[in-house]
C-alpha positions in Angstrom: -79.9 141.0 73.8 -77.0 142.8 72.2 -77.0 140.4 69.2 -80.6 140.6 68.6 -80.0 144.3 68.6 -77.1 143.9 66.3 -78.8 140.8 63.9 -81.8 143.5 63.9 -79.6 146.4 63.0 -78.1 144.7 59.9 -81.6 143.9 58.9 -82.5 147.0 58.5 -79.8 147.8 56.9 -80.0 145.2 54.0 -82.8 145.4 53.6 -82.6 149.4 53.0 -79.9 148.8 50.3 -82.3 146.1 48.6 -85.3 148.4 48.9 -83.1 151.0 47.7 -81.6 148.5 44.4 -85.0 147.9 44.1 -86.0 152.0 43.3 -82.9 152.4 41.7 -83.8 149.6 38.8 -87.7 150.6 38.5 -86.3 153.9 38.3 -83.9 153.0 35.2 -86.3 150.8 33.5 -89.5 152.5 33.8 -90.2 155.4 35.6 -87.8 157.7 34.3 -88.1 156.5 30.6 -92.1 156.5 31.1 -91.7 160.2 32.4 -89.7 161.2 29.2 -92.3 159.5 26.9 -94.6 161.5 28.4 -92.5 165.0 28.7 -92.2 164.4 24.6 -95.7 163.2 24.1 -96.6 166.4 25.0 -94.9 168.7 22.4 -96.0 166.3 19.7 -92.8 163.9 19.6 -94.1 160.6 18.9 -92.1 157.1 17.6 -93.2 153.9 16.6 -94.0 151.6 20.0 -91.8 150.2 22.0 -91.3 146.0 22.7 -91.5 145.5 27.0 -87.8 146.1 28.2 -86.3 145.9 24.3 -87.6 148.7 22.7 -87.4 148.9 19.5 -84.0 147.0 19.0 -85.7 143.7 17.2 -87.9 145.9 14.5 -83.8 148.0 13.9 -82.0 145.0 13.7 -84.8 143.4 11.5 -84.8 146.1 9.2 -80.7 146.5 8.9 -80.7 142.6 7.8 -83.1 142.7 5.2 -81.2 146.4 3.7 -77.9 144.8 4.0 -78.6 141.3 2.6 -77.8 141.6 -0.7 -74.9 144.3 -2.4 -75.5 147.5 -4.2 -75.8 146.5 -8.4 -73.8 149.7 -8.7 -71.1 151.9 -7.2 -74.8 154.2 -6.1 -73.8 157.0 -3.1 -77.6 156.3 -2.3 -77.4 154.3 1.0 -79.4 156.4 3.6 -82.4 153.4 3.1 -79.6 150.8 3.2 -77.6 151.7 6.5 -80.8 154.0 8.1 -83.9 151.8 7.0 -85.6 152.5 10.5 -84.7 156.3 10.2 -86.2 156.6 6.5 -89.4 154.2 8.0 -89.7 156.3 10.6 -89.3 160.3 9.7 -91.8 159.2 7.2 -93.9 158.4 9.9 -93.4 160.3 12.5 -91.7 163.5 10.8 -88.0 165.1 11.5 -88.5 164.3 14.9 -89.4 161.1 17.1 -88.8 159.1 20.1 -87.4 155.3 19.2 -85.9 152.8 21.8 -82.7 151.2 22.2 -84.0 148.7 25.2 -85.4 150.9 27.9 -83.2 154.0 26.8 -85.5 156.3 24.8 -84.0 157.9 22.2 -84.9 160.8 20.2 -83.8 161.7 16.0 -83.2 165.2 15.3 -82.1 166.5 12.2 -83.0 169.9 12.1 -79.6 171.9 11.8 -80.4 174.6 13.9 -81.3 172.4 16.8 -78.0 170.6 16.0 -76.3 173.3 15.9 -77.5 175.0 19.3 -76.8 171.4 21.2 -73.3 170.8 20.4 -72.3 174.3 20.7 -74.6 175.8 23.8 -74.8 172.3 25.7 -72.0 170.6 25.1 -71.1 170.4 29.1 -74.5 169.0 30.3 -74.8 166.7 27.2 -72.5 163.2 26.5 -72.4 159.4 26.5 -75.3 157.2 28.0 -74.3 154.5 30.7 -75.6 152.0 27.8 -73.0 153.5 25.5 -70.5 153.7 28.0 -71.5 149.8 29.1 -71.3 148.9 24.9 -67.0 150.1 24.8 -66.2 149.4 28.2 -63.8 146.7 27.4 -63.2 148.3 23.7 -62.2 151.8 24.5 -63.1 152.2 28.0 -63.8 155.7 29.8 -61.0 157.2 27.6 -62.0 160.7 26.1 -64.3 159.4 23.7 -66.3 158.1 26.2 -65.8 160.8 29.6 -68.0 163.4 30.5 -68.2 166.6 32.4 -65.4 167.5 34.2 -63.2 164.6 33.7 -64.0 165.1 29.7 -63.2 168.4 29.9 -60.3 167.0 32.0 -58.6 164.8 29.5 -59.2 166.9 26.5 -57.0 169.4 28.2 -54.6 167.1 28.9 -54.2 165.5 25.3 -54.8 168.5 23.1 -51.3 169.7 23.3 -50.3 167.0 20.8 -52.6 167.8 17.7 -52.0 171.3 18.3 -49.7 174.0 16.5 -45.6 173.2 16.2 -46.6 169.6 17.4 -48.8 168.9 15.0 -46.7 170.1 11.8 -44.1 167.9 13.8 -45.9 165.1 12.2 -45.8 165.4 8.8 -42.3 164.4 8.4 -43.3 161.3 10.0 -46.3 160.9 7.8 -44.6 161.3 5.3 -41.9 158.6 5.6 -44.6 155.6 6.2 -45.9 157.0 3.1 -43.3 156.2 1.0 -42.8 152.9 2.6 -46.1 152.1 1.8 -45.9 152.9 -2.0 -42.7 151.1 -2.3 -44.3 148.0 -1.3 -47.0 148.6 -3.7 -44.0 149.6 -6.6 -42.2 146.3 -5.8 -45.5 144.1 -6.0 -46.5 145.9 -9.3 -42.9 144.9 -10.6 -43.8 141.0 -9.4 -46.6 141.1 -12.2 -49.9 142.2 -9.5 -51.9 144.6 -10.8 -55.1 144.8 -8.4 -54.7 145.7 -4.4 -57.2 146.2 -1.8 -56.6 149.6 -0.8 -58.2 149.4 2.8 -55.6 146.7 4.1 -52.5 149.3 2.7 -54.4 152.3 4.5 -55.3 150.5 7.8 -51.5 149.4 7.9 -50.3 152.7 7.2 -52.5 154.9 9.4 -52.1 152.5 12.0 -48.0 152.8 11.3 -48.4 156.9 11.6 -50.2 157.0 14.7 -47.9 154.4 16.5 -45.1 156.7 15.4 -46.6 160.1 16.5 -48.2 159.5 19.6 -46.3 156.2 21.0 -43.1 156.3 19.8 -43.9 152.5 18.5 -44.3 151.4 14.7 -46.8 149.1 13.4 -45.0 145.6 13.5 -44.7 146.5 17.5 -48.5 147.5 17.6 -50.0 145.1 15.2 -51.6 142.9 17.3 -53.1 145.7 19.5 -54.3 146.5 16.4 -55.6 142.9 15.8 -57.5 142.9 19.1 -58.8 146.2 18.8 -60.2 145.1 15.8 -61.9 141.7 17.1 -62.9 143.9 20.7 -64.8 146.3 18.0 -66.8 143.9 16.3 -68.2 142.0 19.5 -68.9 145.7 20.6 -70.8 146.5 17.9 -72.5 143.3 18.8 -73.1 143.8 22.0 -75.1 147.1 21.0 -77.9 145.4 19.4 -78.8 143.7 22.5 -80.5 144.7 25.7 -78.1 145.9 28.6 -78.9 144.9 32.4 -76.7 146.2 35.2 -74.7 143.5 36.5 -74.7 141.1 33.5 -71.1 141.7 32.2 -70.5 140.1 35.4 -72.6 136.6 34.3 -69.7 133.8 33.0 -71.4 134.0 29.3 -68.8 133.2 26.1 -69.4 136.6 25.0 -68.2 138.1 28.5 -65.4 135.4 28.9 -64.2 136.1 25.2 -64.2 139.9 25.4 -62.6 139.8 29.1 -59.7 137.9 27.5 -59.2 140.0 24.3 -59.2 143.2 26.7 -56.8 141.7 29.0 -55.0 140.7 26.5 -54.6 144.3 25.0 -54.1 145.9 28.1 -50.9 143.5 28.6 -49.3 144.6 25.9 -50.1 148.2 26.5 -48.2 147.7 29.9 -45.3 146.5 28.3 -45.3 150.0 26.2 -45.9 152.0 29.0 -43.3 150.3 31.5 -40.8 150.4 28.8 -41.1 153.8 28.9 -41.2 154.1 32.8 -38.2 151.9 32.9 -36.3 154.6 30.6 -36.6 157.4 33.0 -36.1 155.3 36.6 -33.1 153.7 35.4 -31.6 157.5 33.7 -31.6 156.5 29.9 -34.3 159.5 29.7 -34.9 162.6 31.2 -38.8 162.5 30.8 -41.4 160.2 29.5 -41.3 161.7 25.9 -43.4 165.0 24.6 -45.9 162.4 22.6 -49.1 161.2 23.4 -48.5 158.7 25.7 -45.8 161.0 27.1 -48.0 164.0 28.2 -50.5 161.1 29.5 -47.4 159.6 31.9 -45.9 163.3 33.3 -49.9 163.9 34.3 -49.6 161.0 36.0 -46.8 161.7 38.2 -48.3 165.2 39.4 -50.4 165.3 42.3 -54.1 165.0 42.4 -55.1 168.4 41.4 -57.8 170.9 43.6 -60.6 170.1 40.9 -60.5 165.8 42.3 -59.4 164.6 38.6 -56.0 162.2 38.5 -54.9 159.9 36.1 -54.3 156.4 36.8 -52.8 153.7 34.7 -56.5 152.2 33.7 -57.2 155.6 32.6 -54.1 155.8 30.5 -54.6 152.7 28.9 -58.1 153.5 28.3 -56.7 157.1 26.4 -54.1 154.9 24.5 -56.7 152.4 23.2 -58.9 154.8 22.0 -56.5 157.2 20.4 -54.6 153.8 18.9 -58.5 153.0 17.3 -59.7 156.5 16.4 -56.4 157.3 15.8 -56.1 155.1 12.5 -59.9 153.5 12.2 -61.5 156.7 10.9 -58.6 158.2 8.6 -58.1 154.8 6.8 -61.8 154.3 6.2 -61.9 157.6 5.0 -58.3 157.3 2.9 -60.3 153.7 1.2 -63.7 155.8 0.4 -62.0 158.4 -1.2 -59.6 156.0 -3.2 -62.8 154.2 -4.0 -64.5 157.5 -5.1 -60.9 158.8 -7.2 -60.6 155.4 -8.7 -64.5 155.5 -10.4 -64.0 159.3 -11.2 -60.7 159.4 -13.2 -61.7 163.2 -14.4 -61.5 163.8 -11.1 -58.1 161.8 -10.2 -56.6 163.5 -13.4 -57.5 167.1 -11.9 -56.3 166.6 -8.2 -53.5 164.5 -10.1 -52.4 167.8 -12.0 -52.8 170.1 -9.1 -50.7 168.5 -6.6 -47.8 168.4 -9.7 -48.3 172.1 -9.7 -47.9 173.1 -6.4 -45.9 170.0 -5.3 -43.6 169.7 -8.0 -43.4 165.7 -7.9 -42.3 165.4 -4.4 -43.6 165.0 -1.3 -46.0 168.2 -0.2 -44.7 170.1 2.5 -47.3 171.3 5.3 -47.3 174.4 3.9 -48.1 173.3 0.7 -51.3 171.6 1.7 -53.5 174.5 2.3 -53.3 175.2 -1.7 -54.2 171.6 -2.6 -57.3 173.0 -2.7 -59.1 170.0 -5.4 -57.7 167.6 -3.0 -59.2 169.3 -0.4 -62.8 169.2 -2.3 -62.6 165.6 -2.8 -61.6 164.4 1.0 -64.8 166.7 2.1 -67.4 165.5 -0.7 -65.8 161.8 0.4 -66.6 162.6 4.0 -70.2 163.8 3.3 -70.9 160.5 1.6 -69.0 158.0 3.6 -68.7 159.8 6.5 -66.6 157.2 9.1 -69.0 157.6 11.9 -72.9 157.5 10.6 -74.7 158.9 13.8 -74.0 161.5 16.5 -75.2 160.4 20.2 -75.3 162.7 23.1 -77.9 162.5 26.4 -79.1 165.1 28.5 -77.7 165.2 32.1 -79.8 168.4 32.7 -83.3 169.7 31.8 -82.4 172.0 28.8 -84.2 174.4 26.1 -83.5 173.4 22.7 -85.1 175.6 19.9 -88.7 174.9 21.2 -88.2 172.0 23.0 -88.5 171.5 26.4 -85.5 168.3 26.7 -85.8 166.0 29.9 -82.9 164.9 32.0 -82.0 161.4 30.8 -83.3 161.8 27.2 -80.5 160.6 24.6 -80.5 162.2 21.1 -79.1 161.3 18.4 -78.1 163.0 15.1 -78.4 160.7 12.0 -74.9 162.4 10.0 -75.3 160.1 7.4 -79.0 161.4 6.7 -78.3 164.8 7.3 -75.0 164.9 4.5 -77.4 162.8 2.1 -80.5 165.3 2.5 -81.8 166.9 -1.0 -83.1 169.3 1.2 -79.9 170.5 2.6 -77.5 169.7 -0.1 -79.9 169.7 -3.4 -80.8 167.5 -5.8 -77.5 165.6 -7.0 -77.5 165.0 -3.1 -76.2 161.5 -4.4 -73.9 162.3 -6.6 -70.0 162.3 -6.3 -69.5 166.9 -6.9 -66.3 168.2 -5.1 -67.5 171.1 -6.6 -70.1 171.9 -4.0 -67.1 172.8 -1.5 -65.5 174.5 -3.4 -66.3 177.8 -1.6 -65.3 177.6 1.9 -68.1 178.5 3.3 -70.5 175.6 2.2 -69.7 173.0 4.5 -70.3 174.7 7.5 -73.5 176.5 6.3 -74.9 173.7 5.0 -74.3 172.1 8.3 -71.7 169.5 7.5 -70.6 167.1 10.6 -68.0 164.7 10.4 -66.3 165.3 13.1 -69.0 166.7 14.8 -69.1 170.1 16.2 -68.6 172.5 18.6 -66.4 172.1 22.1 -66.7 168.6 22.2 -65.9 168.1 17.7 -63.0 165.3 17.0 -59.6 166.5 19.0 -57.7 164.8 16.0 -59.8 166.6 13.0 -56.4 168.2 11.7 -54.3 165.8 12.0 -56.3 163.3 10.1 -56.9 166.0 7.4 -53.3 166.7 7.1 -52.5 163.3 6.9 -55.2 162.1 4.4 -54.1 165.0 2.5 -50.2 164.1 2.7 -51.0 160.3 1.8 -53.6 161.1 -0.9 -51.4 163.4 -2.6 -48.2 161.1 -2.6 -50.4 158.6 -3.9 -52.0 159.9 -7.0 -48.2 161.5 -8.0 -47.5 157.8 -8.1 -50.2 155.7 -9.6 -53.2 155.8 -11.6 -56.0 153.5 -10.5 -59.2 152.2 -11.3 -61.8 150.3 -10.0 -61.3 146.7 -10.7 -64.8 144.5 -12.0 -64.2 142.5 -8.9 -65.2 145.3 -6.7 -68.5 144.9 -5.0 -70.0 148.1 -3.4 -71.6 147.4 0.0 -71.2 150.0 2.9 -71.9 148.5 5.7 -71.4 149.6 9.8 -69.8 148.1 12.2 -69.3 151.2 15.1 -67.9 152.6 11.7 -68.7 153.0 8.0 -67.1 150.5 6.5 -67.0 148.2 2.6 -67.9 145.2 3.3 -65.7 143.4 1.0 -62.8 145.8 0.9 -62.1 148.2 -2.1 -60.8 146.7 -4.9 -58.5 148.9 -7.4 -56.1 148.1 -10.4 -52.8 150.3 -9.9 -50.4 151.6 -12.6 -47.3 153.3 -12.1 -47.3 156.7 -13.5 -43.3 156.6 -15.0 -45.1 153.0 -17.0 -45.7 153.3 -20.6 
């Protein structure tokens, strides 16, 4: 009798956690995204129809192809309809707002600054990444501070914004400024061997990649190349990964895509250990008295406090997840933006000869100094127009985890939206009509970019922790560089943005280098 009981009691049981599964997955994959629909239907947010279960991923990826299959004809800044094809199909449509789906995650475009605005500044605490954007970095970047929310965002952004901050951050230039050199020396010696054309991205993804090892984990690149390497390879199947349709559970199935991403993450995380218990090993055995006042320092002393009365600790997992996303983001986005603006130099050589003759003035041929930087002022022009144009990261996700009030919108719990940056920079609305054109000049009073509502590192609480440090070191690199060389773009330079996670040429930028002191 008792097992009956007992047989009958598990019974139930299962079969409430099925029934419960059950709910939970109905729930995700249609009633709550059927209920949004609906909520935005309502206030006259419409969107081109969704496939059963993938959306509209098919008729994005579709349109993508065709845009990108063949390369510009021209170096044209014009290439909203190449990297955006659905957005320009679509707010044709459907107008500056509308509902598109990435699977069974509804999605909604906004572009209107003042709605912009109001969510990354007001709502920035109820508002982050969806599970089906945490699912796409999991193994890439995993719930590191790109990726938290809430609390434990808020969380880890305390804990790491001591080192881009103030005295620290000046720290760095020194250091910036030494991988610098290194890197022109190289490209001295191989002018001297008889080459004549480089492609610039390789030199900056070294040499970013060289600074942040240096500044945050006491490492150079030759010790964190192949992190590097992976990183790379993990980011490209991630970007992969995002043009298909998540289910729960199916990371788990033994696919080639899961088996091959499993192994490049593990393979990352190894060497991230050995990193992390060389430092460990340093304080147990009394070589140091502390884990270092870098990055990865700060991330270890957290570590060793005690969980505090808010419920948040730091574990190794979550350290290796910070140090993987601040080794990407922490060199990714500068060198993209260091190539662009090389790129955009080398095919305006007015330009180059005006930046050129400022940074002489103020620098007087050597290295700038930090506080030298804030009267590069041309420089300064150029980095932003190049960030309007190229800006690293084309689109701005957050989701709602609250029912909020925007403008005169009524947004639904679970609704993601996302802000097309590269649309809103390129707008002739917003920015006139040589909206396409390469004009440093438009920033050239200080209070343009931020009234004409320009986002590259976002906005607001939650806006890019490392925004000054990559400025200041664009700036130091930039200005070393054109006090060097001249450079233009070579013939065999073909323009094709393209974006993997990230705005990126295709092909690499091609330029022809000369050094200054040659006849």
């Amino acid at each position: 009798m008792e097992l009956v009981v007992m047989f009958t009691s598990i019974l139930v049981i299962s079969l409430f956690f099925i029934l419960k599964i059950v709910y939970e997955t109905v729930s995700c994959y249609w009633l709550t995204p059927r209920r949004i629909k609906k909520t935005m239907e309502k206030q006259g947010v419409r969107g081109p129809k969704p496939r059963f279960l993938v959306g509209n991923i098919l008729d994005m990826a579709a349109l993508v192809a065709k845009s990108t299959a063949a390369d510009m004809d021209s170096i044209s800044h014009d290439i909203v309809g190449r990297l955006l094809p659905h957005y320009v199909a679509w707010s044709e449509s459907y107008g500056k707002r509308f509902i598109y789906w990435n699977g069974v995650e509804p999605r909604m475009c906004l572009t209107e600054t003042d709605l912009i605005k109001e969510l990354l500044s007001k709502y920035s605490t109820i508002s982050g990444k969806s599970w089906l954007q945490q699912q796409g970095s999991k193994h890439f970047i995993g719930r590191g501070l790109l990726m938290a929310n809430g609390d434990d965002w808020y969380h880890q952004r305390h804990i790491v914004a001591p080192a881009f901050m103030g005295d620290k951050l000046k720290s760095y230039a020194g250091y910036m400024v030494d991988c610098t050199k290194q890197m022109l020396e190289s490209l001295e010696n191989a002018v001297g061997k008889g080459e004549t054309e480089f492609e610039i991205g390789e030199h900056m993804t070294r040499l970013t990649a060289d600074i942040i090892s240096r500044t945050e984990f006491d490492s150079n690149y030759e010790k964190g190349k192949q992190i590097f390497h992976l990183l790379t390879l993990l980011q490209h199947l991630c970007a992969r990964a995002t043009r298909h349709l998540c289910f729960p559970g199916s990371r788990f199935l033994p696919s080639k895509y899961n088996r091959e991403i499993k192994s490049l993450k593990m393979e990352v995380e190894r060497l991230l250990m050995e990193i992390i218990q060389s430092r460990k090993d340093g304080v147990e055995i009394g070589r140091s008295s502390s884990y270092g006042n870098d990055l990865l320092g700060m991330l270890l002393n957290e570590m060793q406090k005690k969980r505090s009365g808010n419920g948040f600790s730091l574990n190794l997992q979550l350290i290796m997840d910070e140090c993987k996303t601040f080794f990407f983001a922490g060199h990714e986005t500068t060198a993209l933006l260091l190539t662009w603006t090389v790129m955009l130099l080398a095919s305006n050589p007015s330009w180059q000869e005006r930046v050129r003759a400022q940074v002489k003035e103020v620098c007087g041929g050597g290295a700038p100094s930090v506080e030298q930087l804030s009267k590069l002022t041309l420089l300064n022009m150029v980095i932003n127009e190049s960030l309007r144009l190229y800006p690293p990261a084309s689109l701005l996700p957050r989701m709602a985890f609250e029912d909020i009030k925007l403008g005169d919108l009524h947004i639904p719990k679970g609704l993601s939206i996302w802000i097309p940056v590269l649309a809103i920079h390129h707008s002739e609305e917003i920015w006139g009509k040589d909206v396409n054109e390469f004009n440093p000049d438009r920033f050239a009073s200080r209070s343009s970019g931020s009234s004409r509502h320009f986002i590259p590192f976002a906005a607001g609480p939650r806006n890019c922790i490392g925004q000054a440090f990559a400025l200041m070191e664009a700036k130091i690199i930039l200005a070393m560089l054109v006090s060097r060389f001249s450079f233009t773009i070579s013939e065999n330079y073909r323009h094709a943005p393209v974006v993997v996670l990230t705005m990126k040429p295709k092909y690499g930028v091609q330029i022809r280098l000369k050094p200054l002191d040659t006849p």
